[in-house]
N, C-alpha and C positions, 0 to 999 in steps of 0.2 A: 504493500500500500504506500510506503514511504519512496521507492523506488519509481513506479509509475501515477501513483495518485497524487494529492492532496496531503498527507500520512493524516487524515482524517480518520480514519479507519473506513472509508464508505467503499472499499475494495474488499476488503476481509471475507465478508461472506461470501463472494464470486469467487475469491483466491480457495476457500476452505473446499466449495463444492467441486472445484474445478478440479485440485489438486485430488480430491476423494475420490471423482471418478477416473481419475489417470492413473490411481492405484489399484483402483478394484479390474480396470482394464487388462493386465496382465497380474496379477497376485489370487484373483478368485478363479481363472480359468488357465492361467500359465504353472500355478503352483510355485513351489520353491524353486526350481528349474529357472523360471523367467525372470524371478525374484533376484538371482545369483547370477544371471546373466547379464541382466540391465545394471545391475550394482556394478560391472566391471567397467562398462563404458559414463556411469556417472560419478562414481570416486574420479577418473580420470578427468572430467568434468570440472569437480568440484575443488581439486587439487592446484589446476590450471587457473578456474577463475581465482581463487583466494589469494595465489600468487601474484596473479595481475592487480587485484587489487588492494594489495600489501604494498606493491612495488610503486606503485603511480599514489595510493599514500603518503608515501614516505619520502616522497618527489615534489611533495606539497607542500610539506609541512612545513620549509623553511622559506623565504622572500627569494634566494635566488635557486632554490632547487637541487636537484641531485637525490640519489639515494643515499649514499652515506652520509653525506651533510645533514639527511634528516634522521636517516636511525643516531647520528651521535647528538644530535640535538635534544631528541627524543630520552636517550638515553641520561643525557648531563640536566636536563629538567626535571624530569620525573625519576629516578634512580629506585625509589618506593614500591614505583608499580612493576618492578623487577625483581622484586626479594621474592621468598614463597613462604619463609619463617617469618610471622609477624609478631611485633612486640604488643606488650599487656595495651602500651597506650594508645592502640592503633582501634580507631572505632569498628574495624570487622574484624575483633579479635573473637568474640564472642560467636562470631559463626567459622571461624578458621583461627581456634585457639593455640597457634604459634608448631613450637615441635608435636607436639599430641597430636596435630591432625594427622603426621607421618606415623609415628608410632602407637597410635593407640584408634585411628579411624579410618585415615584412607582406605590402608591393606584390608581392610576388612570388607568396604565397600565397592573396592577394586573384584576383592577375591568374590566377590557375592555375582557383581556385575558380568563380568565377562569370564566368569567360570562358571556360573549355576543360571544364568535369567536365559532363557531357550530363545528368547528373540536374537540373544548372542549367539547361542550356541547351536543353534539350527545348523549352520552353513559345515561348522566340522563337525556336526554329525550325519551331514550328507555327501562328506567327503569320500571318493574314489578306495580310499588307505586313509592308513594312519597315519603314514608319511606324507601325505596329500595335504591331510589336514594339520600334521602340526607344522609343514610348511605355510601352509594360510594364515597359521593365527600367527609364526613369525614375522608375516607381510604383514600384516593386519598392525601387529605393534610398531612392525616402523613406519608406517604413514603417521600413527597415532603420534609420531615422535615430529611431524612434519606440525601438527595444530598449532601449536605458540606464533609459529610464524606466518598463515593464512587466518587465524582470528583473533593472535588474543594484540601482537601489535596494530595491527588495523584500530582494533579499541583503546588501544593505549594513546595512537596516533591522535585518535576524536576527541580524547581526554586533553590533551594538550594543543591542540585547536580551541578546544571550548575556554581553557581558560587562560587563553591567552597571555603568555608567557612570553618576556623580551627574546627575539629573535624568532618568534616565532609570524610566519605571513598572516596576515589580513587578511579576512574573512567576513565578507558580506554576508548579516543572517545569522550566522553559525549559535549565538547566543540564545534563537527563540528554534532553533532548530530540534532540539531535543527536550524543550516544555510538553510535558502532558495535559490533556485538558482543563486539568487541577490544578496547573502551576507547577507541579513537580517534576524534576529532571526525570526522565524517561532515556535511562542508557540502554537500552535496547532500539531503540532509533538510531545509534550510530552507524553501525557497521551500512544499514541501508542508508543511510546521510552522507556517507561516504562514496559510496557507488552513481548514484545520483547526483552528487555533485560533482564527480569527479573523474569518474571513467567514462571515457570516448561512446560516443551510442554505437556504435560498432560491437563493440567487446562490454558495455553495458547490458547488450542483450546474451552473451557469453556470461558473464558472470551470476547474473540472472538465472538463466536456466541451471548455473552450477548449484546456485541456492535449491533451486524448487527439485531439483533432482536429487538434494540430501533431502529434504524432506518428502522427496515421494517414496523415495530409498526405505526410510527408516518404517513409514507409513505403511508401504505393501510388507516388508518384515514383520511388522506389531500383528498386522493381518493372517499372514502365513501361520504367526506363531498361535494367534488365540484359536484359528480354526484346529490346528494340532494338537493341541492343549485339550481343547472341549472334546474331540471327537476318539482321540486315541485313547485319552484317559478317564474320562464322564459317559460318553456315549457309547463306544461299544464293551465296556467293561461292566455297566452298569443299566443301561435302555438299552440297547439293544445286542445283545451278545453275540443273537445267530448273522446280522448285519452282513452284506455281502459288501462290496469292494464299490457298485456304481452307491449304494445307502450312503455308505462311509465319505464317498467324495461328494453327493449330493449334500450330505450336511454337513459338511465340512466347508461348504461354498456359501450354505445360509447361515452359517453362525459367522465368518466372517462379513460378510453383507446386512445381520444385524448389528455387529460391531463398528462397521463403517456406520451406519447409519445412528448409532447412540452417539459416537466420537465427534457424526456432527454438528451434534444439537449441543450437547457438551462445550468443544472447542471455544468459539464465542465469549461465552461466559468464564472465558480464564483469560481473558488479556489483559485485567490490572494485577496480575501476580508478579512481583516483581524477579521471581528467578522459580522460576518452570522448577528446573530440577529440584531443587531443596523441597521444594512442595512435593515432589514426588514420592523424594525421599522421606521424609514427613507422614506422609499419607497413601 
């Protein structure tokens, strides 16, 4: 919405329905198969755009430009938003309580995450081999090692734009740019504040599609995984035993398709949450 609209939000529910049924298009009749197929050409996707938009960033952010001129600017302004151990007097200690978060919570929620949640673990469990699959999830961890650098400096970038720091360029706008309609800073508009104001319409529309293809990515996954869930484990273990093989994929395709359809009534009514995941986590 922030990208091609208003960031009014008067695009959101077009974006939800759209993005719903470009899920269900190949995850309720392609299965995991499509699901693990299309995931390869949009990680590469998503990898590309975040880089372009890292890079023309960070090419911004200073009066006469360059990349490195702006990651060391970046870096000699804000030094803070670099650390990972935060101290007691830092106001988001209380949600990322300094070393405890490394040894007493991450590994916990790491080992939960991507070793036990089946929307993770689907993919190496439909691996070829063993060795198939714990080659994958060694790939899997080194793009994971690529994120810092396609989203978390983009955001660091928008942080040091907004508050305008000596040597840092001028910026028409940029101050009401990330107001929520409350008045309240809304940092979840930056990274789309970024692309919009600043990548080429060319590769605008690249970066774009890299976004909506992590999220239809993750989208047909949640999908795959609650029909697997209900139907391998609820349904024919427990309604229906004798189930043949078309039962089992016929409802396998409606309990995803009521899933899609709860998610989208749902979806809507989560966009003042200010960080998705913790609420997840949470709840």
């Amino acid at each position: 919405d922030t990208i091609l609209g208003a960031g009014d939000g008067g695009l959101i529910i077009y974006a939800i329905i759209g993005m719903a049924l470009i899920a269900a298009a190949y995850s309720l009749y392609g299965g995991l198969s499509a699901v693990a197929w299309t995931d390869v050409l949009q990680v590469a996707m998503l990898v590309i755009g975040g880089l372009i938009t890292t890079i023309i960033a960070l090419d911004h952010v200073t009066p006469d430009g360059g990349v490195i001129a702006g990651m060391s600017h970046v870096l000699n302004t804000v030094p803070e938003k670099f650390e990972m151990i935060l101290s007691r007097d830092n106001s988001e200690y209380f949600n990322l309580p300094g070393i405890a978060v490394l040894i007493g919570g991450m590994w916990v929620a790491n080992l939960y995450y991507w070793g036990f949640n089946q929307y993770i673990i689907q993919r190496a469990l439909a691996a070829k081999s063993l060795s198939e699959a714990q080659k994958g999830i060694a790939f899997a961890a080194f793009l994971k090692l690529i994120i810092p650098f396609i989203v978390v400096i983009p955001g660091i970038v928008a942080y040091v734009m907004y508050i305008q720091p000596e040597g840092t360029a001028a910026i028409s706008g940029v101050q009401d740019a990330f107001l929520a309609g409350d008045g309240a800073i809304n940092y979840d508009k930056s990274y789309p504040w970024l692309i919009s104001v600043f990548v080429p319409t060319g590769l605008k529309g690249l970066v774009l599609a890299a976004l909506v293809a992590a999220i239809v990515s993750s989208l047909a996954s949640m999908l795959n995984s609650t029909s697997t869930i209900f139907t391998m484990d609820i349904y024919k273990p427990y309604i229906n035993k004798t189930a043949s093989e078309k039962q089992v994929v016929f409802t396998g395709r409606l309990t995803a398709a009521i899933a899609l359809v709860i998610a989208g009534f749902i979806a809507p009514l989560l966009g003042n949450i200010p960080q998705m995941f913790q609420y997840i986590q949470e709840y």
